[in-house]
N, C-alpha and C positions, 0 to 999 in steps of 0.2 A: 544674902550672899554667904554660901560658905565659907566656913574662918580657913582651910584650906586651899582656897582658891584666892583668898585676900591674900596669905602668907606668898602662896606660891608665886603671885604677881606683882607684889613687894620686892621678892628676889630676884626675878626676872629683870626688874626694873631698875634695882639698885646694883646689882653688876654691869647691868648695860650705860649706867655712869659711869661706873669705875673703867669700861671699856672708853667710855667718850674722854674719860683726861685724860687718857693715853695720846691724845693728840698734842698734849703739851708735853710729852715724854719724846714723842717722834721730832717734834718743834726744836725742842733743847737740844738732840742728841745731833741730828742731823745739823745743824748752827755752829754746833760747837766743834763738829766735825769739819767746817768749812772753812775757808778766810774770811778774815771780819768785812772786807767789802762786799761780802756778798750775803753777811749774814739777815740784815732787812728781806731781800728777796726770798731767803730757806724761811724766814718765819710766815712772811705773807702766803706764800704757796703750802705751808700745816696750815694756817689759818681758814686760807678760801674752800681747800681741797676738802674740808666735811660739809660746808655749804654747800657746792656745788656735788658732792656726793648726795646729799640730805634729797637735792630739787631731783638730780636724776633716778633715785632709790626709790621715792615717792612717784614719782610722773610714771615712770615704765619698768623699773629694775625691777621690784616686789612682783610685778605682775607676772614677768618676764620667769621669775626666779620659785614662785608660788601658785600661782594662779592654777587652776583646773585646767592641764593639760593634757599634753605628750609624753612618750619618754625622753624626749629632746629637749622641748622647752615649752615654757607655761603657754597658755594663747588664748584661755575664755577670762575677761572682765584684765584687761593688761593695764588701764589707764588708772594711774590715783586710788590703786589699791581695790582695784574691784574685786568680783568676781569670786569664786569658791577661794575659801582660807586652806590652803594645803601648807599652812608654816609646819616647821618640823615634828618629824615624826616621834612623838616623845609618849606616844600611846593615847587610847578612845579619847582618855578623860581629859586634854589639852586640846580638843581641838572646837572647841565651842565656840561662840561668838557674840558676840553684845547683841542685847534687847533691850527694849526701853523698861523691861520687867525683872528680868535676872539676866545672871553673868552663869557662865555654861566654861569653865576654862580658863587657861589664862585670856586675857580679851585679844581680840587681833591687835590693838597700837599697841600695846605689852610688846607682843612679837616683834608688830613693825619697826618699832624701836631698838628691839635687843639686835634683830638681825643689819639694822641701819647702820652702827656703830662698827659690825664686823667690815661692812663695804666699805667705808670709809677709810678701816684701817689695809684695807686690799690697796684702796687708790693710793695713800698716804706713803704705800713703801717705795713706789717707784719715782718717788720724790728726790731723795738722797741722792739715789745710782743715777741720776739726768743733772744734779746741783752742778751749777756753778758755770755751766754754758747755753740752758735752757730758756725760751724766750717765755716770758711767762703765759703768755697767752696761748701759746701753742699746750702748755701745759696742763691748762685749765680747760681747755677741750676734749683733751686727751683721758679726761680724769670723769667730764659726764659720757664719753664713748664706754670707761672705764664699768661705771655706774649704773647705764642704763642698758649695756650689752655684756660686754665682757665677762663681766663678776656673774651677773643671774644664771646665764646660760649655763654655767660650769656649776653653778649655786645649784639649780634647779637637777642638773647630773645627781648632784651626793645630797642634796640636803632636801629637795623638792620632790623627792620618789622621782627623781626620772632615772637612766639606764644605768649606771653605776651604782644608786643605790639598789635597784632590783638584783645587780650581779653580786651583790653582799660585799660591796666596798663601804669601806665603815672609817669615819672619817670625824671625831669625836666635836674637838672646838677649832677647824680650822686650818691643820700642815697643808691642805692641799687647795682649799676654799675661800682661804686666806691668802695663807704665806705664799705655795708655790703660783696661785692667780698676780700676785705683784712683784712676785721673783721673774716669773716670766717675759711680765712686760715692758718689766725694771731693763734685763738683759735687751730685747726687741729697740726700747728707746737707745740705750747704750751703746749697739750695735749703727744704729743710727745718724746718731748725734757724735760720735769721732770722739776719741779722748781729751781732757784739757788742753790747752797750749802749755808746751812746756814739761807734760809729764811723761812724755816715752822718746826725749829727744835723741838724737845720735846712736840709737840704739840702746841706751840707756834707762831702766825706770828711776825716777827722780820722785823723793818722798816730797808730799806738798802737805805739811802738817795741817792739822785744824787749827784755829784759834783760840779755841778754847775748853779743852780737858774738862777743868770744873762743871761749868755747863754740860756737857756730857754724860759726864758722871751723875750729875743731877737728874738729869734725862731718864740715863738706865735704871736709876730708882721708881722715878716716876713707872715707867715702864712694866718693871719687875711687880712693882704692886698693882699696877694694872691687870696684870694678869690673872691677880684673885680673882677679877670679874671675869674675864675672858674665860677660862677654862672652867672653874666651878659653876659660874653662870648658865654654861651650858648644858647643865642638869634639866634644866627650862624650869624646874620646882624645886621646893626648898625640900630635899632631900637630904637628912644628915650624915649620912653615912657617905652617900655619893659625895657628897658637898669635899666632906674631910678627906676622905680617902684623894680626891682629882688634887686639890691643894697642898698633900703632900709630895702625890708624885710631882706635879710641876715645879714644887719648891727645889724637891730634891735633885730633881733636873737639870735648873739654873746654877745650883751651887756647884754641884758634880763636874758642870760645863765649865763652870768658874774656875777652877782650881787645875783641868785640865788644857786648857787654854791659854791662860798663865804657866804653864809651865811647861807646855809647848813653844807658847815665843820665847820665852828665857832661853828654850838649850838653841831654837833655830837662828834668835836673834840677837842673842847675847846678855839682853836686857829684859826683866819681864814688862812688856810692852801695857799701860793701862787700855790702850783705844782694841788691842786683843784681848785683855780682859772685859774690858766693856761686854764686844762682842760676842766673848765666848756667853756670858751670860742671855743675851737674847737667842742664840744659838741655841741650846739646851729649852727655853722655854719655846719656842715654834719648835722642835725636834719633839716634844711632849707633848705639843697641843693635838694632835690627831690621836694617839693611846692613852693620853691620860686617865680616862676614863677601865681600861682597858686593860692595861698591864699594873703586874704586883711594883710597891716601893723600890724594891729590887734592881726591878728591869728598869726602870725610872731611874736608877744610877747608874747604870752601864747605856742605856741610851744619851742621858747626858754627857757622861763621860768623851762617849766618841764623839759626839755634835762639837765637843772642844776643840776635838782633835780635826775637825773637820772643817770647822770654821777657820782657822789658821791655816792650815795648808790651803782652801779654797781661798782666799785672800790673796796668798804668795799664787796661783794658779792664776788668776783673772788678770791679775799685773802679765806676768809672761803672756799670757797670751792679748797683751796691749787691747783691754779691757776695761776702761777706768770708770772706777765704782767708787767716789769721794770718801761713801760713810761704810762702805763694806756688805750695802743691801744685799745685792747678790747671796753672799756669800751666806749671811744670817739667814736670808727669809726663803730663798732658792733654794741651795744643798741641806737644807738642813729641813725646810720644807718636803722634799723629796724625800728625805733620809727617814724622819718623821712619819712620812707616811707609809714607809716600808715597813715602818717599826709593829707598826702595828700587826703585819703580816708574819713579823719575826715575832711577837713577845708576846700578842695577846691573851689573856685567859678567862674562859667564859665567867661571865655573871657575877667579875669583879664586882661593879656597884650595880646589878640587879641586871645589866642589859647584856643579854648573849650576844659573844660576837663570833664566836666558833674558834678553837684554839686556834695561835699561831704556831709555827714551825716550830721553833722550843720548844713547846711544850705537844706536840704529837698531834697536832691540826695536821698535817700535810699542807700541799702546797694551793689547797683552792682558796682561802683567803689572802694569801702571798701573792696569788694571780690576779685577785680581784685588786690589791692594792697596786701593782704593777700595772695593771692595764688602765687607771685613775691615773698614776702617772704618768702615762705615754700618752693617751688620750686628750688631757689637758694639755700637756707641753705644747702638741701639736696647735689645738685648736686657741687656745693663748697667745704663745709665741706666731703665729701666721694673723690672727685677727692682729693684735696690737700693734706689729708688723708694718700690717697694710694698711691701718692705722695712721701710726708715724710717717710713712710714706707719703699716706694723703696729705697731710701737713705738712710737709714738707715742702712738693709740688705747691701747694696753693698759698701759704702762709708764711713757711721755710719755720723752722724747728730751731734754730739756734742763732745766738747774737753777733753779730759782727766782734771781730777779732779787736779793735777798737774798745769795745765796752766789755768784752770781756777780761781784757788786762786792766781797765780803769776799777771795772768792778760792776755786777748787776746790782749794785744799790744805786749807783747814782743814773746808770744806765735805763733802767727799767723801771724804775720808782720814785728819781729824786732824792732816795734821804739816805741819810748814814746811821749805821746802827748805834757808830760811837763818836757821832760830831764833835768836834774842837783836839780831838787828838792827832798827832803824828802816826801818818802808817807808814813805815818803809818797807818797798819791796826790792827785789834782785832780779827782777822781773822787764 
């Protein structure tokens, strides 16, 4: 075996951990973001949503999203990972496949793994933006629909050589493959499922705090460091120059985000808000996960910068327009998702870390990259937002999608599960 191919699927391997505890980063952040009665049900639903991602990714999604096809979608060997390995196109030398003799590449589980951990985190976002009136089971359906259709199809768009990538849409570790696949269906459930009781009464928006900030905040570290795997990971080889160069921009991203986002709710809201810090921070890293690769340090601090600015105004925008998104999904992994993938079309510069992507507009690309990333956004909104949609819909009719008004005021912990996250304590509510 070459020591190249061991290195390079060590890496592959060891970020796509660093991507799986991300789910105790989404866990905490989304929890903490809730009320304590309902914190039980936001962990169970981080908890179940990678298993039940894992069965649908393995059963049909891989095939769906890889497999030897179409420009639309995979269709030769769909089931349990058959059929021709077309995982990402990361050049000749990665696309080998196990032998009982030698190893030719990273191997296909390598892949099937790194790319498992990204679906997971697709299905995991639209967790948040549904919390707190969702029935769970209607949830946990919605999440292998999520898995074994939704994500591959779009997957197979940018990442599986199907029609977006032919049209030179370039789409690094995710803004649109990721974030905007579960901004979109984030929003479809929401639209759905009717805001809380209680938070657009009388005309009014009524703040429904989380429970618990610290948890949160623990969350978005978890998170933040996750991201080393997510975006340098997706080097697919241990590359060091690519490696360091994607790790700066994303870092410089987040902080940029950070600092702009803070101090956006200070002037709008008086007070520098932490739950807009939070998210200015996840902002800025899905705003950099599609150019990171792509754009100088630079452009990686004025794309963070504005993901701040954008993340806070879209927060105060989803309120108004009586849109209730508990942990602020939408607003992180949706506009910022989109924004993201513009970015690319605005800032990109060839051969950053070895991989041409044809200038963006800044820098004297003209506008056919710009269009390729534009038409990747319209494209998908459409076919996301209508699939998950009709989706919901279906569950709705058949199942019904949300809890009696009853268990929702009592709480989805005892409603939906039986337990309390903080038994023997006093809760009072105004409620």
């Amino acid at each position: 075996m070459e020591t190249k191919v061991i290195v390079d699927t060590m890496w592959v391997l060891i970020t796509a951990f660093l991507v799986f505890f991300m789910n105790l980063g989404f866990a905490a952040v989304e929890s903490g973001f809730a009320r304590a009665k309902n914190c039980v049900n936001i962990m169970s639903k981080n908890f179940v949503v990678f298993a039940a991602s894992s069965l649908g990714f393995l059963f049909l999604g891989w095939g769906l999203m890889f497999g030897d096809g179409t420009w639309l979608v995979g269709l030769k060997g769909l089931f349990f990972v058959g059929g021709a390995d077309n995982s990402p196109a990361v050049g000749e030398a990665y696309k080998g496949v196990y032998s009982a003799i030698s190893w030719t590449g990273v191997p296909l589980w390598a892949k099937f793994f790194f790319q498992l951990v990204f679906c997971g985190t697709a299905a995991t976002i639209v967790s948040g933006a549904v919390a707190e009136r969702i029935k769970y089971i209607a949830f946990i359906i919605f999440t292998f629909v999520m898995a074994m259709f939704i994500y591959p199809v779009v997957g197979h768009w940018v990442w599986g050589g199907g029609w977006l990538a032919k049209m030179g849409m370039f789409d690094f570790a995710g803004s649109t493959v990721v974030h905007s696949i579960g901004g979109w269906a984030a929003l479809a459930g929401v639209i759905m499922l009717g805001p809380r009781i209680g938070k657009y009464d009388n005309g009014h928006i009524k703040a429904i705090p989380g429970h618990n900030l610290s948890l949160a905040t623990l969350g978005t570290f978890v998170l933040w460091f996750g991201w080393f795997g997510f975006n340098p990971g997706s080097t697919m080889a241990a590359d060091p120059n690519a490696i360091a160069h994607v790790a700066v921009t994303t870092n410089t991203a987040a902080a940029a985000a950070i600092m702009s986002a803070t101090i956006v709710s200070w002037l709008l809201l008086g007070k520098p808000d932490l739950g807009m810090t939070l998210n200015g921070c996840l902002a800025g890293l899905v705003a950099i996960t599609a150019p990171c690769a792509f754009v100088s340090v630079g452009s990686s601090l004025v794309i963070g910068l504005i993901a701040g600015v954008l993340v806070v105004l879209a927060v105060m925008m989803f309120d108004r327009l009586r849109l209730d998104d508990p942990v602020g999904a939408l607003s992180v992994h949706l506009v910022n998702g989109v924004f993201g993938t513009i970015c690319v079309g605005l800032f990109a510069q060839d051969k950053i870390t070895g991989t041409a992507t044809g200038n963006g507009l800044f820098y004297g690309g003209g506008f056919k990259l710009l269009g390729a990333q534009l038409a990747a956004v319209i494209s998908v909104a459409v076919f996301v937002f209508v699939a998950a949609l009709a989706t919901w819909a279906i569950l709705k009719a058949v199942i019904g999608i949300r809890v009696s008004r009853e268990e929702e005021l009592r709480g989805l912990d005892i409603g939906e599960h039986g337990n309390e996250a903080y038994a023997g304590f006093q809760v009072f509510t105004t409620e």
